[in-house]
GUFI-144442 format. One record per residue (C-alpha): residue in three letters; z, y, x. Coordinates in pm, 1 decimal. Each point is the difference from the previous one (the first is absolute). Example, Ala and Ser with C-alpha at 12.3 -4.5 7.8 and 13.67 -1.06 7.14 Angstrom:
+-------+----------+----------+----------+
: torke :        z :        y :        x :
+-------+----------+----------+----------+
:   Ala :    780.0 :   -450.0 :   1230.0 :
:   Ser :    -66.0 :    344.0 :    137.0 :
+-------+----------+----------+----------+
END
This chain:
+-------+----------+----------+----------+
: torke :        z :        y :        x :
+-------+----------+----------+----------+
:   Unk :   -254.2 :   1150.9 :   -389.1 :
:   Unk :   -367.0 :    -46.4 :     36.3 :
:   Unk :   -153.8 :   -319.5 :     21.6 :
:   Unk :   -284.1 :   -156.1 :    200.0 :
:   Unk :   -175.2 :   -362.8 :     66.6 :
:   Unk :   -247.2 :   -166.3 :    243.9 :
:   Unk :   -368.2 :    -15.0 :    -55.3 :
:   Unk :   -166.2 :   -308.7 :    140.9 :
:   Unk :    158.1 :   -254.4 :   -287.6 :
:   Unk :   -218.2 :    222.8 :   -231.7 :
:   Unk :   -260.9 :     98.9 :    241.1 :
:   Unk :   -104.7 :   -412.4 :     67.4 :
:   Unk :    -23.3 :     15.3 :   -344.6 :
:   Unk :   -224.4 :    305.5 :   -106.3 :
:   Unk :    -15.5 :    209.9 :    351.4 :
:   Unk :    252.5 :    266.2 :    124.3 :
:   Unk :   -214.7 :    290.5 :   -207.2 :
:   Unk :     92.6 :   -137.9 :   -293.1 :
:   Unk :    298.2 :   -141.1 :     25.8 :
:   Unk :    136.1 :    379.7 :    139.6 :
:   Unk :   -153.6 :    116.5 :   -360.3 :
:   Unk :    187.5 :   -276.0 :   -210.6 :
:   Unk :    327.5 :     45.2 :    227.0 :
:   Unk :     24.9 :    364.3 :   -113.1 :
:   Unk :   -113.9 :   -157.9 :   -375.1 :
:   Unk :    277.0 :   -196.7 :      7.1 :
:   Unk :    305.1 :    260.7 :     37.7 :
:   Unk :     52.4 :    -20.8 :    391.8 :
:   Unk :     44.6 :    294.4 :    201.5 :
:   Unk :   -175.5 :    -35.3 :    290.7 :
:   Unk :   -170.6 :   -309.2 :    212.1 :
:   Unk :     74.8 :   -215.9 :    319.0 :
:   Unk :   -327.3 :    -69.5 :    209.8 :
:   Unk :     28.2 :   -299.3 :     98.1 :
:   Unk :   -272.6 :    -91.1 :    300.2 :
:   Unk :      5.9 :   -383.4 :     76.1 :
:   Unk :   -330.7 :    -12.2 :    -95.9 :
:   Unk :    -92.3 :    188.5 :    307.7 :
:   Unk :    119.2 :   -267.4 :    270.2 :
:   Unk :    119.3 :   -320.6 :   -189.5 :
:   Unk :    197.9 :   -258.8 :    218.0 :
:   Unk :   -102.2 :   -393.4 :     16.7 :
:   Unk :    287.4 :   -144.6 :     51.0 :
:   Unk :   -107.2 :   -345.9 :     81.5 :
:   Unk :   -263.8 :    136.7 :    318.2 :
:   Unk :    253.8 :    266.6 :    126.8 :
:   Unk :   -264.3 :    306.1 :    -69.0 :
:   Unk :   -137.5 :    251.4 :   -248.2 :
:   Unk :   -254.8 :   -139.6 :   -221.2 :
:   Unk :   -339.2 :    267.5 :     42.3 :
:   Unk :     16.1 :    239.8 :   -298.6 :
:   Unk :   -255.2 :    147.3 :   -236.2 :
:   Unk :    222.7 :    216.9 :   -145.2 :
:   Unk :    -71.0 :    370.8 :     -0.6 :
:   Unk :    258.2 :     87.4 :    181.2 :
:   Unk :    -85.9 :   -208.7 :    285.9 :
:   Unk :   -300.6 :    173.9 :    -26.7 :
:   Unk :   -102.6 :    361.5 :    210.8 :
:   Unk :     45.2 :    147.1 :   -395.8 :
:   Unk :    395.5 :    -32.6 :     -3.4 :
:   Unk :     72.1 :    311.4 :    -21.3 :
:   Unk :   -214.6 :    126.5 :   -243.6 :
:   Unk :     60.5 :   -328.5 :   -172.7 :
:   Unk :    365.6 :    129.3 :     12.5 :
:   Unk :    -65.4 :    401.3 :   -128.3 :
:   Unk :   -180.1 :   -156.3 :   -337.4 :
:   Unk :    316.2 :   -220.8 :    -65.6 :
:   Unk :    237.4 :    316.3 :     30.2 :
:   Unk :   -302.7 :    211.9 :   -186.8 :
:   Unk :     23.4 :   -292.6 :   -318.4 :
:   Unk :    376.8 :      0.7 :     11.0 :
:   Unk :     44.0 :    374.5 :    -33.9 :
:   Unk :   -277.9 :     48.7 :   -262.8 :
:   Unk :    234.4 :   -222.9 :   -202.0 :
:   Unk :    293.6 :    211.2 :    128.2 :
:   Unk :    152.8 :   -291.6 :    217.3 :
:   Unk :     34.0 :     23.1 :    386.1 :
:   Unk :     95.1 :   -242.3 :    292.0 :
:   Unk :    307.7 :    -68.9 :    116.8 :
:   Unk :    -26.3 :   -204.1 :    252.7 :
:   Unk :   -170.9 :   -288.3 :    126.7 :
:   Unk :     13.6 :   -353.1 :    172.8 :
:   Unk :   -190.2 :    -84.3 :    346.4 :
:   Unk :   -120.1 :   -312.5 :     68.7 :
:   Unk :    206.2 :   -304.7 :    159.8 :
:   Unk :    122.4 :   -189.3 :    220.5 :
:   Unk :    117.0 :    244.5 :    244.8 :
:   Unk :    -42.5 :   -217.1 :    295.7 :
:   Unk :   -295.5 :    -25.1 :     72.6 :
:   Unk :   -130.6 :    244.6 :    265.8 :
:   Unk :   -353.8 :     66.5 :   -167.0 :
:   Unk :    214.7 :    105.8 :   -296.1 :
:   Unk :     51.0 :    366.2 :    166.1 :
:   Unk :   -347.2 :    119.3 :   -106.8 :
:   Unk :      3.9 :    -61.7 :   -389.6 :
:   Unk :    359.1 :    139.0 :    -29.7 :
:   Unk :   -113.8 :    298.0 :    160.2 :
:   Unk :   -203.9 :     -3.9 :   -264.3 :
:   Unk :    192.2 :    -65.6 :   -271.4 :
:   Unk :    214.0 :    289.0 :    157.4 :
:   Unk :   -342.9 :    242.7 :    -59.4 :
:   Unk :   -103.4 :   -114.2 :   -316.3 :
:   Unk :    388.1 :     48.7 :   -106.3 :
:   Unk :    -36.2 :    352.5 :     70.6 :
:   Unk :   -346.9 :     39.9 :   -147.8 :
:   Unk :    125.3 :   -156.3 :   -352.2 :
:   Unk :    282.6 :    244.5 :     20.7 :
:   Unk :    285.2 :   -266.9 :     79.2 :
:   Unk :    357.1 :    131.8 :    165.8 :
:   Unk :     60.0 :   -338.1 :     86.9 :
:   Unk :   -204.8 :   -296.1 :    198.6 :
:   Unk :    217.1 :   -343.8 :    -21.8 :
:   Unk :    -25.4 :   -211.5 :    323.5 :
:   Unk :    143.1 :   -293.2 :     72.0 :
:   Unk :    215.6 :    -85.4 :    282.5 :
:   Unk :    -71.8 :   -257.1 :    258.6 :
:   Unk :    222.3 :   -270.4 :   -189.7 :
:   Unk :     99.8 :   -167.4 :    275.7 :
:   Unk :      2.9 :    271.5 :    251.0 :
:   Unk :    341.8 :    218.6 :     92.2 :
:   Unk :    145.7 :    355.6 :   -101.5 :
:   Unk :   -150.1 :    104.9 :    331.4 :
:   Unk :   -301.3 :   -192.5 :    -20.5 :
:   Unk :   -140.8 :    144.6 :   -309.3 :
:   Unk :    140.4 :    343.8 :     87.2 :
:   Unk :   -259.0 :    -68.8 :    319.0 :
:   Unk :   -264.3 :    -72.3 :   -314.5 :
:   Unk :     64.7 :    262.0 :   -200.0 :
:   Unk :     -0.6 :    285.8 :    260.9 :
:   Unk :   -369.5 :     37.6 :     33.7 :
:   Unk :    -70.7 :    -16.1 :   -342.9 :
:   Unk :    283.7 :    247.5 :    -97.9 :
:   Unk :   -185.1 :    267.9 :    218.8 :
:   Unk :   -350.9 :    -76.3 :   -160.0 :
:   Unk :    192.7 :    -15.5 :   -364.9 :
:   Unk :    172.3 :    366.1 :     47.2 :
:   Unk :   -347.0 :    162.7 :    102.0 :
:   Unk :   -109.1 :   -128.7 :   -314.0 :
:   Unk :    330.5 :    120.3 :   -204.6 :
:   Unk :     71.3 :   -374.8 :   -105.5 :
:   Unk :    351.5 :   -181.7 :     38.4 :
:   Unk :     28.1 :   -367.1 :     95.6 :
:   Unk :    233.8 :   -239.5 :   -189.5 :
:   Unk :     90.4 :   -294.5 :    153.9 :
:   Unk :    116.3 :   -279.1 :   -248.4 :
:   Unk :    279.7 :   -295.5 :    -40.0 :
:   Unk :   -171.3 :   -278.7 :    103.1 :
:   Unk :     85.4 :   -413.0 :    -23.6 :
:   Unk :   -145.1 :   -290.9 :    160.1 :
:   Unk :     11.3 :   -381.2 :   -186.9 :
:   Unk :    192.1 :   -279.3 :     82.4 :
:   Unk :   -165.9 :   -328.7 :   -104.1 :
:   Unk :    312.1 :   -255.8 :     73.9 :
:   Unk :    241.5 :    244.2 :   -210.8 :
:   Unk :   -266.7 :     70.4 :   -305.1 :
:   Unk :     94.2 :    392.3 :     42.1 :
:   Unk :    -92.4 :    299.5 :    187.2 :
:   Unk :    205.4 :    106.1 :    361.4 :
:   Unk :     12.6 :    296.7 :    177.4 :
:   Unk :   -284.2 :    236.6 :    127.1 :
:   Unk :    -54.4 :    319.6 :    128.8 :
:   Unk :    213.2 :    308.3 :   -199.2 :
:   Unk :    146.7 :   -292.9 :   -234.5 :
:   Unk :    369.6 :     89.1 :    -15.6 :
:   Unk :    158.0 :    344.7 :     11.6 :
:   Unk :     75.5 :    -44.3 :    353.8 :
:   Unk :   -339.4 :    -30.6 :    118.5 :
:   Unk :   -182.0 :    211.3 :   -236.2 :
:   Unk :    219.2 :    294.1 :    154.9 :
:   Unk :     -3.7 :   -109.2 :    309.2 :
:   Unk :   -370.2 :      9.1 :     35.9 :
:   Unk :    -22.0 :    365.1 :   -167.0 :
:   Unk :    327.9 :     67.2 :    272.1 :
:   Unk :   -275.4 :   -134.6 :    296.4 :
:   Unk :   -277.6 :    218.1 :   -118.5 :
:   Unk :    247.6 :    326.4 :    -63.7 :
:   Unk :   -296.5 :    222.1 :   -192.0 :
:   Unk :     39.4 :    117.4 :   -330.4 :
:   Unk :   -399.9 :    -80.1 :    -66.4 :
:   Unk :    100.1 :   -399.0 :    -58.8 :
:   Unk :    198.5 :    -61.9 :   -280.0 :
:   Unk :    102.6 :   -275.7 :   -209.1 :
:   Unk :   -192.4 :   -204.6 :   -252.6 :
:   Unk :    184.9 :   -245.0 :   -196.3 :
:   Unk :   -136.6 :   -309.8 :   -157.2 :
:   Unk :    251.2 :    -78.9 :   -286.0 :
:   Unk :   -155.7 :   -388.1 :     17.5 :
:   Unk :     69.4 :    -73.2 :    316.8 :
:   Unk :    325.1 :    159.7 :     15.0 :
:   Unk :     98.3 :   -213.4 :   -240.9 :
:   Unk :   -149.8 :   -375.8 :     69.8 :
:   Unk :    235.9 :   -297.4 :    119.8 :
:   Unk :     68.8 :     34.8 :    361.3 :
:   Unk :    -25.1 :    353.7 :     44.9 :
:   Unk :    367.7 :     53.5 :     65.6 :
:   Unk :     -1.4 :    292.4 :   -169.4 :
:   Unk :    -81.3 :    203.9 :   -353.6 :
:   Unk :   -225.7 :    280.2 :   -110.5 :
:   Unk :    331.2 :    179.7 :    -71.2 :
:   Unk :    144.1 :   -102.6 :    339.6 :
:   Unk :   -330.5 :    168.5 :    154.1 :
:   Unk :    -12.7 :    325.0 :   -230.4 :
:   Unk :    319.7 :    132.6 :     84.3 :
:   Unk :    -20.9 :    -78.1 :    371.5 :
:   Unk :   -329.8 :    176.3 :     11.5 :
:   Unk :     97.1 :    312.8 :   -141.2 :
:   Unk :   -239.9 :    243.4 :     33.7 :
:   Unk :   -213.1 :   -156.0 :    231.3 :
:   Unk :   -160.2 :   -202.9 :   -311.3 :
:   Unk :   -260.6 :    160.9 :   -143.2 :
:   Unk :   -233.3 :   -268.1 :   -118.8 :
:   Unk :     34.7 :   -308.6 :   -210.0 :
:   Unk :   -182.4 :   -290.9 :    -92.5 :
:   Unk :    110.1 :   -128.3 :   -331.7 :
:   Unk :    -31.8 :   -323.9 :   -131.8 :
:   Unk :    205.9 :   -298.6 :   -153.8 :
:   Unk :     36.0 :   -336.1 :    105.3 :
:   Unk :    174.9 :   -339.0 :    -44.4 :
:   Unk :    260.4 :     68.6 :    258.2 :
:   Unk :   -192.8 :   -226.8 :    223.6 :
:   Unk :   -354.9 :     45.6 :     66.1 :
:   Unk :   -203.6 :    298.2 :     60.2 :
:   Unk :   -126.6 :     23.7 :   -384.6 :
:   Unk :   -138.4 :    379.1 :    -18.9 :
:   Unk :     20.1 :    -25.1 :   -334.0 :
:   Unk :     41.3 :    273.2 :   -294.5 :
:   Unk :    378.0 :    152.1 :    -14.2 :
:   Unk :    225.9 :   -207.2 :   -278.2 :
:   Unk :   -214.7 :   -258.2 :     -2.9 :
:   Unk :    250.0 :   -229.3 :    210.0 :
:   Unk :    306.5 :     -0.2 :    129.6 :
:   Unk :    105.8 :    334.3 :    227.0 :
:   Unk :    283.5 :    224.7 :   -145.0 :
:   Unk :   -198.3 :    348.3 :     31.1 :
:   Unk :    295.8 :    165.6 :   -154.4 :
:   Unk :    219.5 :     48.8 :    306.8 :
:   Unk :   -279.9 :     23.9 :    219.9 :
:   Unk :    -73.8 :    325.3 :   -230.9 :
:   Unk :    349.6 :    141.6 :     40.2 :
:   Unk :    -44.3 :    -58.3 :    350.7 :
:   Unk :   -303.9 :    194.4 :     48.0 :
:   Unk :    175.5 :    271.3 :   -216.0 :
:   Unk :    340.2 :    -25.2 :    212.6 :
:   Unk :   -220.6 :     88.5 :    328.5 :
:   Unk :   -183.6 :    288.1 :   -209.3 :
:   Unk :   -369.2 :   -216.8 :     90.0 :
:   Unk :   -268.4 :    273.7 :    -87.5 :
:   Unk :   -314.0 :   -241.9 :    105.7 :
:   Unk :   -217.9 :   -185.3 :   -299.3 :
:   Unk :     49.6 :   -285.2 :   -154.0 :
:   Unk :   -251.2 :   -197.8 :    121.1 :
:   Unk :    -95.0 :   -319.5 :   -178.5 :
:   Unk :   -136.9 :   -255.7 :    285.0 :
:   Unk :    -28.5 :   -313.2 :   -271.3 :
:   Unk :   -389.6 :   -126.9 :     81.1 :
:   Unk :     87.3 :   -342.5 :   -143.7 :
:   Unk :     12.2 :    120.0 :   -365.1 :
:   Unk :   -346.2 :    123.3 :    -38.1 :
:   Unk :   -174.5 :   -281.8 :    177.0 :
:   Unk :    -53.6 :   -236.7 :   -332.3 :
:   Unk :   -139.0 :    346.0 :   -150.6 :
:   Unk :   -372.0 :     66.0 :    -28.4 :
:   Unk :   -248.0 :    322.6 :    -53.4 :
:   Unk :     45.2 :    -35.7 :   -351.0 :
:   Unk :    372.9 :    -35.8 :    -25.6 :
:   Unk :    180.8 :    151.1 :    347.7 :
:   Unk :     58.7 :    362.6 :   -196.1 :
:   Unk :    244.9 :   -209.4 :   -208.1 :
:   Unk :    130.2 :   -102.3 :    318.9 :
:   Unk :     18.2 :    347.3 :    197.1 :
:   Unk :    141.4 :    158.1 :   -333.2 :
:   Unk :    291.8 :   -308.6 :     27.0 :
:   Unk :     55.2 :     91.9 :    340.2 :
:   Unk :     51.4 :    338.3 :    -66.0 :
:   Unk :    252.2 :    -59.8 :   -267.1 :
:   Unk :    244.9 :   -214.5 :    256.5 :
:   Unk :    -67.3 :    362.6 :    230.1 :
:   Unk :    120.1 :    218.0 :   -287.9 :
:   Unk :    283.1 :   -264.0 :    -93.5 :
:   Unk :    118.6 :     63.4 :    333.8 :
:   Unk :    -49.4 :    358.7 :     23.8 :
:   Unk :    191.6 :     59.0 :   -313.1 :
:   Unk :    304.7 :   -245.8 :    140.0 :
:   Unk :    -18.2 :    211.8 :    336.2 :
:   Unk :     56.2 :    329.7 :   -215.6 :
:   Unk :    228.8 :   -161.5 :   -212.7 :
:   Unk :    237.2 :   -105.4 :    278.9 :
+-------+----------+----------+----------+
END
C-alpha cells in the first residue's frame, strides 16, 4: 500500500517546492496537490477572495510541471489532487477547470471535486457532466466526496451531499460514467450526525472508491488531524478497505497537525505524518 498526503499545510509553511522535497524526505510515496490557494472562498462576503498565488496566475501550468519535475527527482509522484471549493458558486467553473489541467500536468490520476452540498443526485450529475468531458481529454478522473453540513441547535454535523451510502451511490448511479469515482473522507464519515460509518461507506462503495482522505477526529467536529492522535478506530476501517480489495493510496488529508509547525521544525512534522501513513499501510497489509 503506498501512501500519500496534501501539500498546502506544508506549502503555507515553506512553499509547495519544498514541502514536495521534504514529503518524499519523510517516507511518503507520492503527493496530493492541493490548489485552494488558487481561488480561496470568503465565506462571510459570499465570493472568492482575489489571489496572488501562482496558480491563479497565466504560469499554472508550468508552475504545475516544476512541482511534478521536484517530486520525481526525489523519486515521488502525484497522486491526485484537491480543487478548490465551494462548488456552488457559478464563477467556480473556471478554476476547477483548472485544477482539472494542472492535475494532469503534475501527473495526477485523480482531481477531487466537491459536490454541490446541497444540490441533488441529478443536480450535481448536471455539474459534473461538463467537467467530466474536459477531465477525460485531459486523462484525469473526478472524485466526488462525502460531504456534511452543521447544525448549530444540535452541536453536530447533518446531512449533505454524498453523506450516507445511499446518496454517495446514488449520485455516482445519476452520473453512470466510470471517469467519477469515489473519494472517501474517513472524518466525515465518521462525525456525530452523519448517520453512517467509514465502514458503512467502504463496503457500499465497492469499487467505485478509489480515493481517500484520511484523518482522525473527536467523533464530532471536523478535526483533520494526524491518524491516532484521537479517537477513530482505523482498524476496521483497514479491514474494510482490504475486504473490498481498495488499490487507491492512502492519502493523509490531516492539515490541522502541521499548522503550530514552523520552517525550522515542520520536517519533524511531515516525518510524523508519514509514520501514521506507514502505520496504516502496514495494518492494511496485515489484515
Amino acid at each position: 500500500m503506498k501512501i500519500s498526503t496534501e501539500i498546502d499545510s506544508a506549502s503555507r509553511i515553506i512553499g509547495e517546492q519544498k514541502a514536495v522535497e521534504l514529503i518524499a524526505k519523510a517516507g511518503f510515496d507520492a503527493w496530493d496537490f492541493s490548489m485552494f490557494q488558487m481561488a480561496e472562498f470568503n465565506w462571510q462576503e459570499n465570493c472568492f477572495s482575489k489571489s496572488n498565488h501562482i496558480l491563479a496566475s497565466n504560469s499554472y501550468l508550468k508552475f504545475a510541471r516544476e512541482l511534478k519535475k521536484i517530486g520525481l527527482d526525489n523519486g515521488i509522484m502525484c497522486n491526485q489532487s484537491h480543487a478548490p471549493f465551494p462548488s456552488h458558486p457559478p464563477y467556480i467553473f473556471s478554476y476547477l477547470k483548472r485544477a482539472i489541467e494542472c492535475t494532469a500536468e503534475a501527473g495526477g490520476e485523480i482531481c477531487v471535486i466537491h459536490p454541490g452540498c446541497y444540490w441533488s443526485p441529478e443536480q450535481n450529475a448536471e455539474f459534473y457532466s461538463e467537467l467530466l468531458e474536459f477531465a477525460k481529454g485531459y486523462g484525469v478522473k473526478i472524485a466526488t466526496e462525502n460531504m456534511y453540513d452543521w447544525d448549530n441547535e444540535k452541536g453536530h454535523s447533518i446531512f449533505a451531499a454524498c453523506g450516507t451510502p445511499e446518496s454517495f451511490n446514488a449520485h455516482l448511479d445519476a452520473v453512470n460514467d466510470g471517469s467519477l469515482v469515489a473519494c472517501l473522507d474517513i472524518g466525515h464519515a465518521e462525525m456525530k450526525g452523519s448517520q453512517t460509518s467509514a465502514v458503512e461507506m467502504i463496503l457500499a462503495l465497492g469499487d467505485r472508491l478509489q480515493a481517500l482522505h484520511i484523518h482522525d477526529n473527536d467523533k464530532l467536529h471536523d478535526s483533520h488531524q494526524i491518524p491516532f492522535s484521537m479517537d477513530i478506530d482505523f482498524s476496521p476501517i483497514v479491514k474494510a478497505l482490504n475486504a473490498i480489495n481498495y488499490s487507491g493510496y492512502f492519502t493523509l488529508e490531516s492539515p490541522t497537525f502541521l499548522k503550530t509547525y514552523t520552517k525550522e521544525n515542520v520536517f519533524s512534522g511531515i516525518k510524523q505524518l508519514a509514520d501514521s501513513a506507514k502505520k496504516l499501510a502496514l495494518m492494511f497489509e496485515n489484515a
